[in-house]
Structures are given as C-alpha cells and as structure tokens.
C-alpha positions in Angstrom: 0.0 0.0 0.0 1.1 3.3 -1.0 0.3 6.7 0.9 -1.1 9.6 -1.4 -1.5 13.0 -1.3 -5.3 14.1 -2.9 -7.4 17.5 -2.9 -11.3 16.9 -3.7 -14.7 18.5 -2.5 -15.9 16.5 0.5 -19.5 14.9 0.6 -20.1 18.2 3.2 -18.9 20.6 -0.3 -15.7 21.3 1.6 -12.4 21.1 0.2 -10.4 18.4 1.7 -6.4 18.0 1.5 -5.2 15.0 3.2 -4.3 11.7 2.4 -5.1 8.0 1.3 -3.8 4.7 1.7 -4.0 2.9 -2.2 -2.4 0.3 -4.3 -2.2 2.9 -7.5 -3.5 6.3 -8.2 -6.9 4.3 -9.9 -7.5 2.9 -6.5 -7.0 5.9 -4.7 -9.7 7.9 -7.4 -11.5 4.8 -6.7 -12.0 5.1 -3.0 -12.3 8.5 -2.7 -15.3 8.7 -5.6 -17.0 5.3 -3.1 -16.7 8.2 0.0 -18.3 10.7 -1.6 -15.6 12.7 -3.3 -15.5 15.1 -6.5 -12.8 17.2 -7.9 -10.5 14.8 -6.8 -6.7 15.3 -7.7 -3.8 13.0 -6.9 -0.8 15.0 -6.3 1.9 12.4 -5.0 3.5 13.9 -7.9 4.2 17.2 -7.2 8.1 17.2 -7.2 9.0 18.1 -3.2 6.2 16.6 -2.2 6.3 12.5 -2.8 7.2 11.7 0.2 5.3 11.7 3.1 7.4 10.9 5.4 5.0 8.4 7.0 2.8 11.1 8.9 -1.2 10.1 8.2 -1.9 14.1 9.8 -4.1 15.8 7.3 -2.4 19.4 7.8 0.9 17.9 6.8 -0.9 17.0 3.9 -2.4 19.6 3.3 0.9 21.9 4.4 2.8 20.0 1.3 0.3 20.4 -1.5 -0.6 24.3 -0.9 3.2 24.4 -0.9 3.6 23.4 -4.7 1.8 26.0 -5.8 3.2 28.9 -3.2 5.8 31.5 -3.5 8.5 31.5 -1.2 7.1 34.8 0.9 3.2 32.5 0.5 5.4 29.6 2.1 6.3 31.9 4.7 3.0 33.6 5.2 1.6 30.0 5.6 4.1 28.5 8.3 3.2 31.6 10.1 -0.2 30.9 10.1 -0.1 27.3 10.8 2.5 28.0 13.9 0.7 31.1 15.2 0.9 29.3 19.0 5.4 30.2 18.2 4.7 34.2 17.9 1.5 34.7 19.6 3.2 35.3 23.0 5.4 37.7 21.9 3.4 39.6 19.9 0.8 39.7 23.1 3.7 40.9 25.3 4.9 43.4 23.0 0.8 44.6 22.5 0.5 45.1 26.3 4.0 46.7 26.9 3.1 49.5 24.3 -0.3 49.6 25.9 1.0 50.0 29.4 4.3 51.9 28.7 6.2 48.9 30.3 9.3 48.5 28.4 10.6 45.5 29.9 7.6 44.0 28.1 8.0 45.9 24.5 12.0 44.2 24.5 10.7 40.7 25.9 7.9 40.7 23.1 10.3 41.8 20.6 12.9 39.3 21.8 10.0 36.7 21.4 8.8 37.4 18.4 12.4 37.4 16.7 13.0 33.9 18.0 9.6 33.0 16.4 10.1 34.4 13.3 14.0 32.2 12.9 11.9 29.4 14.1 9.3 29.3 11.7 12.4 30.5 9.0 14.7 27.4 9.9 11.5 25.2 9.9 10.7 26.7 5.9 14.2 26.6 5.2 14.4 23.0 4.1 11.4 23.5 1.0 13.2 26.9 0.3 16.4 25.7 -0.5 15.2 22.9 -2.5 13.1 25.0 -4.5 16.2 27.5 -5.1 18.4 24.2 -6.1 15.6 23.4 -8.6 15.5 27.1 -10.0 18.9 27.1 -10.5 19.0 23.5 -12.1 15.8 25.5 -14.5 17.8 28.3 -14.9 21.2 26.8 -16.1 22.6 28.2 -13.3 24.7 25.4 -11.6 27.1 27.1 -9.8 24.2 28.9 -7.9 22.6 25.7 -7.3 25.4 23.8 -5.5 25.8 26.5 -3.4 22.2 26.2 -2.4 22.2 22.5 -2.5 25.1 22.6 0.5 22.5 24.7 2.1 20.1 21.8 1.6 22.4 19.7 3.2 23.1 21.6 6.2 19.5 21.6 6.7 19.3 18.1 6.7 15.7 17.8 5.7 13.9 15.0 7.0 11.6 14.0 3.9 14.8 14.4 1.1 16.6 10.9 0.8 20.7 10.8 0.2 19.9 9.1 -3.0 18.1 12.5 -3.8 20.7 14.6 -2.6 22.8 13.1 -4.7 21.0 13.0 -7.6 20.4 16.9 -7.6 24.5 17.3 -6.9 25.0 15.1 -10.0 22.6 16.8 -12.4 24.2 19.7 -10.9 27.9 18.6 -11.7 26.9 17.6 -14.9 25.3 20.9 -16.0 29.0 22.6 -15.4 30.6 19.7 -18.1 31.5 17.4 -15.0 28.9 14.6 -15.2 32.0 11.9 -15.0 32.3 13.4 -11.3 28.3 13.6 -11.2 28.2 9.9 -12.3 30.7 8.4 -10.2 28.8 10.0 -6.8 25.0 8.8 -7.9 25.7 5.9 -9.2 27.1 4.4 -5.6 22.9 4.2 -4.8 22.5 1.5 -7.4 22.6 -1.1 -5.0 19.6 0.8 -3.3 16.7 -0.9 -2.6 14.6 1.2 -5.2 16.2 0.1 -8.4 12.6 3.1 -10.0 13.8 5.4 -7.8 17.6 4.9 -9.2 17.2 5.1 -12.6 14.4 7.5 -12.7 16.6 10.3 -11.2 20.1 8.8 -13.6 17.9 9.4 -17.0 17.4 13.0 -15.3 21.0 13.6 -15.3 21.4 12.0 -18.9 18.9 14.9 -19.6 20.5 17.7 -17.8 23.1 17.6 -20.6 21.2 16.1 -23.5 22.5 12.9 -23.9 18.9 11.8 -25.3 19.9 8.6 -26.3 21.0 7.4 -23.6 18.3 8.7 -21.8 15.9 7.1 -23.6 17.9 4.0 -23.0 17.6 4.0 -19.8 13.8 4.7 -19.6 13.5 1.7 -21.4 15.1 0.0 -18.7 12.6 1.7 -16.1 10.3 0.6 -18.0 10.6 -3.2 -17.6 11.8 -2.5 -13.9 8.6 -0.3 -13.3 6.5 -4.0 -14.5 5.3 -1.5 -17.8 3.9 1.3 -15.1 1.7 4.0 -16.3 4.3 6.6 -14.9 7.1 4.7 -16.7 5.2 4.7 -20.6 4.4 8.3 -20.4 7.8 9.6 -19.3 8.9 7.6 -22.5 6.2 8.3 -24.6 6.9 11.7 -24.0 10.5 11.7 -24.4 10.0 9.9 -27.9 7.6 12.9 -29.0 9.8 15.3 -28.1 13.6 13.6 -28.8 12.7 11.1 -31.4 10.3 10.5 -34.7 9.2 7.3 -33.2 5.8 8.3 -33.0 4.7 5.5 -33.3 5.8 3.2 -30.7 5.1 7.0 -28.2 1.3 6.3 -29.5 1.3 2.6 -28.2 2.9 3.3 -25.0 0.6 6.2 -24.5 -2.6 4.5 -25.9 -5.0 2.6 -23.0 -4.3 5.2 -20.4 -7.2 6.8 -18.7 -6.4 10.2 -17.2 -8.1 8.5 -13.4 -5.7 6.5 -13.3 -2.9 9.1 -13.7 -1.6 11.7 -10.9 -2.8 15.5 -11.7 0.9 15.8 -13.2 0.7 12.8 -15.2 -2.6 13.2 -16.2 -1.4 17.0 -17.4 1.8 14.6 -19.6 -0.7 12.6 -21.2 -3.0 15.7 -22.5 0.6 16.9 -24.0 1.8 13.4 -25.0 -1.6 13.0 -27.3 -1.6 17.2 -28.2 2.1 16.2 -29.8 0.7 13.5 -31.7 -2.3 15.2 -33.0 0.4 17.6 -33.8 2.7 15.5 -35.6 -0.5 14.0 -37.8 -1.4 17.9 -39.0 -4.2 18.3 -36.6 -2.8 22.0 -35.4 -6.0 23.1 -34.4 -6.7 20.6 -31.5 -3.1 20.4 -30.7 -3.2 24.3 -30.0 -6.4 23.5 -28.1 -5.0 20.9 -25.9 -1.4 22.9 -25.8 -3.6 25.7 -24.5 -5.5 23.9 -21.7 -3.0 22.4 -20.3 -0.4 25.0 -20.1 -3.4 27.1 -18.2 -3.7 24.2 -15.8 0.3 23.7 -15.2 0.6 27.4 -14.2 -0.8 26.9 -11.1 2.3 25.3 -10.0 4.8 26.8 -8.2 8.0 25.2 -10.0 10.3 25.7 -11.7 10.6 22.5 -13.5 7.3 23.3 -14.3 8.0 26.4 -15.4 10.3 25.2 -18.2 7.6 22.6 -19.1 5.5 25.7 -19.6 7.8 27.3 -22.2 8.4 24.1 -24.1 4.0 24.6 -24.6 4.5 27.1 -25.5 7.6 26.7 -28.3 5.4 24.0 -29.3 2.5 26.0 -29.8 5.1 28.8 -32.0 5.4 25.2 -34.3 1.6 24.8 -34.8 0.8 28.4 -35.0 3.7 28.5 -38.1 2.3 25.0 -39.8 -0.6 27.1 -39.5 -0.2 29.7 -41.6 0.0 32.2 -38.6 3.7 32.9 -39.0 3.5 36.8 -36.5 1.9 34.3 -34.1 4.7 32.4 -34.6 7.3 34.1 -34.7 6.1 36.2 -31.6 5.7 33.0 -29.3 8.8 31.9 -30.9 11.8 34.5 -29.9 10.8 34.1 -26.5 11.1 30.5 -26.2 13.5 29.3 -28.4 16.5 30.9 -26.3 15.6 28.6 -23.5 14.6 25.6 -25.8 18.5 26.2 -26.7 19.7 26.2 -23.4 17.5 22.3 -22.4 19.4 21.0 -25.3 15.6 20.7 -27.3 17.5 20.5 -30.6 14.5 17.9 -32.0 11.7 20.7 -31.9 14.3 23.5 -33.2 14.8 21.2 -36.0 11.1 20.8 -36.8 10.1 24.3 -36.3 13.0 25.7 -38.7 11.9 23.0 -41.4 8.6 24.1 -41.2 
C-alpha cells in the first residue's frame, strides 16, 4: 500500500487536502469517488512533495500540497499561520507593553517574536532551499545551485533521501561539463533498494546535458523495472515525442491510459503526450487546443521545473501556429522561447520548427 496526497470536494462541499492509503493512483480515485468525493486530484507527484514521510496528519498534507503551488514569501506567510501558538506570545507581550508603557515587556515581546520568526524561518528553510536548487537546475545556473544545494544539506531535511541529494548534486555537476564526477557519486545508490527510484533520477542527469539517447535507454530500462507502469510509458512516450520521430511506438505506450488512473501531473503529460501527436499527424487546431488547456492548468504550480515545461507549450504551440499559416503568431511565441529551448538541449523541436 502506498500513501497519497489528494485535494477533492468532501461529501459536506468542503475542500479536503489530506491523504489515502492505495495500491495505484486508480484505487486511490477509486475510494475517494465510493466516499463521496469530487474534484478529486492526486498530487503524490508534485516534485517536493512525494514523500510523506509516514505522517497520516491531514495538515501535513495539506501543508505539502498548498506548498507546490506557493511562492517563497506565501510559504512563509503560511508557516506563520499554521504556527501562530510560536509568535502569539510575543506579539501579546509586545501589544501590552506598548499599551501599558512597560518597556521590559515591549523588549521581551520583541525578543520573542524574533526567536519566532527564525523558528518558523529554519523550519521553511528545508522547501526553500530545495526550490532554489531546482530554479537554479531550470535556470542553467549550476554554480548557484550547489551553493544552495550545500545549504540543503546543512539543513538536513527530514523528507529528502541521500539518493536525492545526490542526484540533484549530480545533475548539478553535470550541467558545469563534470557529469563523469556527477556519475561516479550517484551511481554508488545503485545497490539501493529502489532500483525506479535509481534510474528515474540517472535518466534525469542524462537529460541535464542532452544525452537523449541514452536517456531514452535507460527509460526503457525503467520501464521493464517499473512492470510496464503508467508513470514509466508516459515519461517515454513523452521523451520519444519530443527527442525522437518514433511516434509511433510513443502512441502505443501512451494509448489505453485513462487520465483517473494518472496523478494530476501525469494526467497533465498525457493531455501533451496526445496534443504532440495530433500535432505531428497535421491536426494543429486541437493540438493548439490541448497545448492551451494544459499549459493554463500547469501554471498553477509553483515550480520551476514546471516552469520550463511551460515554455516548451508554448515553443510548441510557436510550431503549430507556423504550420498554421500564422507565422507573426509564430514568430512572436517563438523569440521568446527558443533561447531557453537552446539552453534544455531541445534540438528535435528546433529542427522541426526551422523546417517548417
């Protein structure tokens, strides 16, 4: 049995953000739709958030999914909130010393409400830094993001395994040309007991640098390992689309899968997996539909992995809109994007769009 996050409408009309106990994401939809449930959402996907670090408490839950889609100062905002019992002595004390003139008060209330505020600081502090580690990563800025990453590490955050440490240091390493280095430190989890786990993150650092084929390889691999998982034929149905003109076998390994029995995320890859294939058949119209929908729905994440994701849409949608006949469109959507479709190493879809 498997923990998982969800967000639905309660049979009482409220939303709920707590958890499940299910063998797959279909169960999980399964149950909650039995108990009354609509709206519902899977989110075990949503990057920092996997693990649940074997708490069953609803507002840890909920705590982790409103924190996918938060800022940094939101985050903030939010731990406040939820520890208002850390800084609602001092600020009391400060309130009545004002009130009363009684100094010793104002400086004990102050005094308080500074240790609150590094308290609820050091307890954000884990989610910041890995955010800034993944913005870096987004941003090609790997120098930045081992800095943050040692940060990270300092922190010693409770819900991050080593063999994810390790993997964000070796995508790291191997954005600044040093991905023998990056290798030779990840690789030392393959004896780990989750062989997914493994090569899900060692693809990731084949793609930091854009060594597609073996990427690809290797999601081959997980896919076999995974026992053909509906996680494991999107994430190479989706890498064939976009790296590859195999279209066909990404149609096969995409073809069956209901969106119910997919996370929100992966729900969101399938729309984009089947909007690249009606793409790639001439159907620009409902590929620029679905390109459309979904990249509305994925900006409601806070991410910047998801951020990326958003401007490869949108390159995307720059192709249709030219095959289209719409070439200012084009060209428009284009400029913007195709600097960072440079930087991902997304040479496929610069190919396509300049042969259009």
């Amino acid at each position: 049995m498997k923990k998982y996050l969800y967000e639905a409408i309660g049979p009482d009309g409220r939303v709920t953000k707590a958890t499940v106990a299910a063998l797959s994401v279909a169960e999980a939809h399964a149950q909650l739709t039995r108990s009354g449930h609509t709206g519902i959402r899977i989110r075990n996907d949503d990057l920092l958030h996997a693990d649940l670090r074997g708490s069953d408490d609803p507002k840890i839950a909920a705590a982790m999914i409103d924190s996918a889609y938060s800022s940094l100062a939101l985050m903030m905002v939010k731990a406040s909130l939820r520890g208002w019992i850390t800084w609602l002595p001092g600020l009391l004390a400060l309130i009545a010393g004002l009130w009363f003139a009684l100094s010793f008060l104002v400086w004990t209330g102050a005094a308080l409400l500074l240790l609150a505020i590094v308290l609820i600081f050091m307890a954000s502090l884990p989610a910041a830094a890995y955010q800034q580690v993944l913005l870096a990563r987004a941003n090609r800025s790997f120098a930045r993001g081992l800095w943050w990453l040692g940060i990270l590490r300092m922190a010693k955050p409770a819900g991050i395994s080593a063999m994810m440490l390790d993997a964000e240091q070796a995508k790291l390493l191997a954005g600044l040309g040093r991905i023998d280095e990056g290798l030779a430190l990840f690789t030392g989890h393959a004896g780990d007991a989750d062989l997914v786990a493994y090569l899900t993150q060692l693809q990731a650092i084949h793609d930091t640098v854009g060594e597609r084929a073996k990427q690809i390889d290797i999601q081959r691999q997980l896919l076999v390992v995974s026992g053909n998982s509906i996680e494991a034929r999107l994430d190479l149905a989706w890498s064939l689309m976009r790296y590859t003109r195999d279209y066909d076998d990404a149609r096969r390994l995409s073809a069956g899968i209901e969106p119910n029995a997919c996370s929100a995320l992966y729900a969101a890859g399938l729309r984009v997996v089947r909007a690249l294939l009606l793409q790639v058949d001439g159907k620009h119209d409902a590929a620029l539909a679905q390109f459309e929908s979904v990249y509305a729905e994925l900006r409601r994440y806070n991410s910047p992995l998801i951020d990326f994701t958003c401007r490869e849409l949108r390159a995307y949608m720059a192709l249709s809109f030219k095959a289209s006949g719409r070439i200012a469109e084009a060209e428009a959507l284009w400029q913007q994007e195709m600097p960072h479709m440079c930087a991902h190493h997304c040479d496929m879809l610069i190919a396509r769009y300049d042969g259009i």
